[in-house]
N, C-alpha and C positions, 0 to 999 in steps of 0.2 A: 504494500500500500504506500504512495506514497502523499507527500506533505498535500498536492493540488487535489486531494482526491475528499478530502476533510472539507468544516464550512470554506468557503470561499470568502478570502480575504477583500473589504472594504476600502474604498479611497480615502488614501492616506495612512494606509495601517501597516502594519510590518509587514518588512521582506526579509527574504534570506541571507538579501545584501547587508542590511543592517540590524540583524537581531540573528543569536547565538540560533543554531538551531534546533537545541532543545525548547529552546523558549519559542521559536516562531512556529513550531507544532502545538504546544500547548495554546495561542493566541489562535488557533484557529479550530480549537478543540470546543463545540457547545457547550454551555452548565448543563450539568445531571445530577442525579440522584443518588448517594448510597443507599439500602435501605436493610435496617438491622434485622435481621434471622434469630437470632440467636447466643446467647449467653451458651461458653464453652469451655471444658478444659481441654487445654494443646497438650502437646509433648510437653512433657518435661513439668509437667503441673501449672503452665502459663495459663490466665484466667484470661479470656478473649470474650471481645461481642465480634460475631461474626456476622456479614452483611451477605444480600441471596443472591450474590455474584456482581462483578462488574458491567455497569451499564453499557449498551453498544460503544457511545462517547466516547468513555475510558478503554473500554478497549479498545476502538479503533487509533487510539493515541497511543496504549503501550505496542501496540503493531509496527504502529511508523517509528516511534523510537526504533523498535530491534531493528527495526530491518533498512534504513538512513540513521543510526550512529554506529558511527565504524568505536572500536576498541572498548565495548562495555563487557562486563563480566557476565558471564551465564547468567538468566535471571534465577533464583533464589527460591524455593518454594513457597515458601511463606508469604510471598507476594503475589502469586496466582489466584491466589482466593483475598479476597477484600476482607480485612478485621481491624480491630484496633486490640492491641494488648493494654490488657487492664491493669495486671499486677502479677508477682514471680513468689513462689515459694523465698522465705527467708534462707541464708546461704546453707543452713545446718539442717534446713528441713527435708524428709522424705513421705512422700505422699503414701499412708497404709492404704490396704484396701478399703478397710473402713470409712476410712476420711474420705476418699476418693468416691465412694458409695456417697456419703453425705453430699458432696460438690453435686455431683451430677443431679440428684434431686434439684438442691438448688437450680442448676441450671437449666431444670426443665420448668419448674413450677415458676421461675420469673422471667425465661422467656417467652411465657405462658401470655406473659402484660406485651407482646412486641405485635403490632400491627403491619403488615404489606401494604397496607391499604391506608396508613395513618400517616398523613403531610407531616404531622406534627411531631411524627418519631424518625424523619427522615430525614438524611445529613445532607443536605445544598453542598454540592462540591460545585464552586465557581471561580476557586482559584487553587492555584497547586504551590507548591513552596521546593525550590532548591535548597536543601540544609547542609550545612558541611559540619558534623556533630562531632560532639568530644565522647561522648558515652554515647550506646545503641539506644536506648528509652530517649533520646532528642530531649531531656531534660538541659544537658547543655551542649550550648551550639555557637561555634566560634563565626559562623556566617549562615548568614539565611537570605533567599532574594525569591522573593513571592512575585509569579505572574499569574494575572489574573485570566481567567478564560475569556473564548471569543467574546466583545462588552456589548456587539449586538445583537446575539444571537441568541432566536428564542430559548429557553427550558427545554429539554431535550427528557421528554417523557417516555421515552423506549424502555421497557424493563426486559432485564438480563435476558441472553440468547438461553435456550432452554439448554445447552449443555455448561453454561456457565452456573445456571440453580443447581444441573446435577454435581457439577463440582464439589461446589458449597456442601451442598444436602450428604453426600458423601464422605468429606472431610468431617461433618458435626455427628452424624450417624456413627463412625467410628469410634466416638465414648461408650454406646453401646456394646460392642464387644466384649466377652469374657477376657480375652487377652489385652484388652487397652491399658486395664491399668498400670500393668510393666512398663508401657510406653509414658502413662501420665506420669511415673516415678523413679524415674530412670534418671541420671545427673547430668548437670551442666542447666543453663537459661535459670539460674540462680540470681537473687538481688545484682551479687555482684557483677555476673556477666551482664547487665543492661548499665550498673551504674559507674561500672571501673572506666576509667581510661581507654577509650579505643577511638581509633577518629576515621571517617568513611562519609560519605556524601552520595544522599538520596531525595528523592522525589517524591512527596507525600503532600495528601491533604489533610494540614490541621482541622481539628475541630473547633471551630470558633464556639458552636453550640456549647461545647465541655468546659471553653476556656475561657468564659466569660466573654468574650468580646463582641462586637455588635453583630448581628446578622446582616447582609448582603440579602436585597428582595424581602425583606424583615414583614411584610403586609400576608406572606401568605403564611408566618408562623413556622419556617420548614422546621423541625426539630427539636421544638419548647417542650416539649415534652422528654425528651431524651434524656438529660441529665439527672432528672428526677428516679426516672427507671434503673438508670445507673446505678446511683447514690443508694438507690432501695437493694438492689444488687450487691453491692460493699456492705452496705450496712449488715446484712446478713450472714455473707460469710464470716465477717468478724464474728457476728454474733454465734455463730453456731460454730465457728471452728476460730481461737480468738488469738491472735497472736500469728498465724501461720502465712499469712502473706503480708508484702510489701508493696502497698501502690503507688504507680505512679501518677508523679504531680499531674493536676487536669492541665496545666498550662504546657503538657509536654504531648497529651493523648493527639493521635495523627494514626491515618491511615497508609499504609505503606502504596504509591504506583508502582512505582520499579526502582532498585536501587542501580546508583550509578559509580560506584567506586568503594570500595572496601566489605 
C-alpha cells in the first residue's frame, strides 16, 4: 500500500518533500476508533484492556509504515493486537493458580461493564505521538513529537476487519485454557522490566481520556466513561488481591501502533 493510496492530501498540507515520512503517512491517516473488548491477563501476569482489533484506519497506516520504511525492526507481537497495559506483577511476585483463578473472574465480571456499541467507552485516536522513552511503561520520555491525524477528515466509522476481532477474540480466549496459567506466571515483564532504564522509540496513541487532558471533538463525549471502568477495574484487584500489582501512572497509559527502534 502505499502513502497516495490513504485520504488524499488537501491544498496546502504536507508533502513528502517537506515532512518526515512517518509523519506524512500519519497526516493522511483518518481519526478512528479504539474500542475496548476486554479487561485481560497477558503473559507474564500483565493486566491489559484489550481493544476488538484495529480499525481499517490504523491498519491501513501500520501497512504503509512496513512496507515504505526501509530499516525498522520486525514488528513485535504485542502490537498486532491493540491494548493498553495497565499494570505488572510487583518484581518478587508469582502469579499461583489461585490468584490467577481470582484475576480472571475479575476480568470477566468487569468486562462484563464494556460496550461495542458505547461512544462513551471509546478511545478517539486523532492523533498519534512519536516517543523516544527512557523506561518501556512511557512513564519517562526524553522526547515526544505528537502528529495529529488527517484535520479534515471525516471520523472514520469502519469497525475492525473480521479477522482482526478474530485476533483479539483469540489472544483474550487464551486465559481460558487449563494451560494459561504457566504462561500468566512465568518470569520476566516485572515492575522492573517496564520501569528500569531502557531507551527505544515508538508510535502510540496516548490516552488523553486516562490522562486527564482535554478531549479533541469533546461534543460527542468519545470515552467519558472509560476511566471510571478503569478505576473500578484497579480498585478491585487491589481489593481482592492487595498489594500484588504495580500500576502504571495514567499520564503514561498509551496504546502501542508499531514500534520503531528498540
Amino acid at each position: 500500500m502505499s502513502a497516495t493510496s490513504m485520504v488524499p492530501e488537501t491544498a496546502g498540507g504536507p508533502t513528502l518533500a517537506t515532512n518526515s515520512q512517518i509523519e506524512y503517512l500519519i497526516s493522511q491517516t483518518p481519526p478512528s476508533l479504539l474500542r475496548p473488548m476486554a479487561f485481560f491477563v497477558s503473559w507474564h501476569g500483565v493486566l491489559t484492556l484489550a481493544y476488538s482489533g484495529f480499525p481499517p484506519a490504523l491498519m491501513e497506516l501500520k501497512q504503509a509504515i512496513n512496507q515504505t520504511v526501509d530499516g525498522l525492526p520486525s514488528e513485535y507481537s504485542g502490537s498486532k493486537w491493540p491494548k493498553t497495559s495497565l499494570g505488572a506483577l510487583h518484581d518478587k511476585a508469582r502469579l499461583t493458580p489461585e490468584q490467577f483463578e481470582r484475576l480472571n473472574v475479575i476480568c470477566r465480571e468487569e468486562s462484563a461493564k464494556l460496550s461495542q456499541q458505547a461512544d462513551k467507552q471509546a478511545v478517539l485516536v486523532d492523533q498519534l505521538t512519536v516517543v523516544f522513552y527512557e523506561c518501556r511503561c512511557l512513564e519517562r520520555r526524553l522526547l515526544e513529537h505528537v502528529v495529529p491525524l488527517h484535520p479534515t477528515a471525516p471520523l472514520d466509522l469502519r469497525q475492525p476487519e473480521a479477522s482482526e476481532l478474530d485476533r483479539v477474540r483469540g489472544v483474550v480466549s487464551e486465559a481460558d485454557s487449563p494451560e494459561y496459567w504457566f504462561l500468566a506466571s512465568k518470569d520476566g515483564s516485572r515492575e522492573s522490566h517496564y520501569r528500569s532504564s531502557n531507551l527505544g522509540v515508538t508510535l502510540v496513541h496516548d490516552l488523553a481520556v486516562l490522562q486527564g487532558r482535554p478531549r479533541a471533538r469533546a461534543a460527542a463525549d468519545y470515552g467519558s466513561d472509560l476511566p471510571g471502568i478503569v478505576r473500578s477495574f484497579r480498585d478491585r484487584v487491589e481489593a481482592e488481591l492487595p498489594g500484588l500489582y504495580r500500576w502504571f501512572n495514567d499520564s503514561s497509559l498509551h496504546s502501542t501502533v508499531r514500534a520503531l527502534m528498540g
